[in-house]
N, C-alpha and C positions, 0 to 999 in steps of 0.2 A: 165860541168860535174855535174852529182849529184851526191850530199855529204849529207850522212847520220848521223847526231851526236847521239849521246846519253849521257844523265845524261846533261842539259833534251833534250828529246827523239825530235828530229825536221830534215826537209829536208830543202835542200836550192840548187838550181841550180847556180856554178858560172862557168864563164868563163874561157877556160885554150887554150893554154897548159899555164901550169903555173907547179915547183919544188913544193914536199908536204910543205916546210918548206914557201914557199914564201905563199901555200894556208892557212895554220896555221897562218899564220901574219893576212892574212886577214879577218880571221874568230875570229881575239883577240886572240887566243889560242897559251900558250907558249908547245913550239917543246917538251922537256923536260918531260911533264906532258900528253902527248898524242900519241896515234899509231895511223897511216893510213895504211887502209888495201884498197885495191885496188881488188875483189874478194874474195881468199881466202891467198893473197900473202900482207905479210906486206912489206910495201914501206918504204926506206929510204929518208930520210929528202933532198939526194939532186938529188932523182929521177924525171922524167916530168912526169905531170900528161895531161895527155889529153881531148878536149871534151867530147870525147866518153866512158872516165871511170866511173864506180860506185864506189865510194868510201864509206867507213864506218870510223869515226872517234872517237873510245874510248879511254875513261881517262885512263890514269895508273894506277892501282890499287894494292897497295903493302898490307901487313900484316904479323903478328908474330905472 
C-alpha cells in the first residue's frame, strides 16, 4: 500500500493486508498520537488495510 506521512512530509510503500494499528507499530508511530485516513474516510485502528489502499497518516494536533 502507499502511505503518505506528514510532519515530516515522506512516502513509503509497505506491504498489507495488514489492521491500521499493526501498520502504525511498524512505521514506530504510537496509535494514540495519529489518524489514518484511507481516501477521504478515517480508519479505525482495528480496520484491514489492503495492497491496493492509499493511505495518508497525520499527527494529532490539539490546541486552546
Amino acid at each position: 500500500m502507499h502511505v503518505q506521512l506528514n510532519h515530516p512530509s515522506r512516502s513509503v510503500e509497505i506491504k498489507g493486508p495488514k489492521r491500521a494499528k499493526d501498520l502504525l507499530r511498524e512505521l514506530d508511530l504510537l496509535a494514540e498520537a495519529h489518524l489514518v485516513i484511507r481516501g477521504d474516510e478515517l480508519v479505525t485502528e482495528d480496520e484491514m488495510l489492503s495492497d491496493k489502499d492509499q493511505i495518508e497518516i497525520r499527527p494529532v494536533i490539539s490546541g486552546g
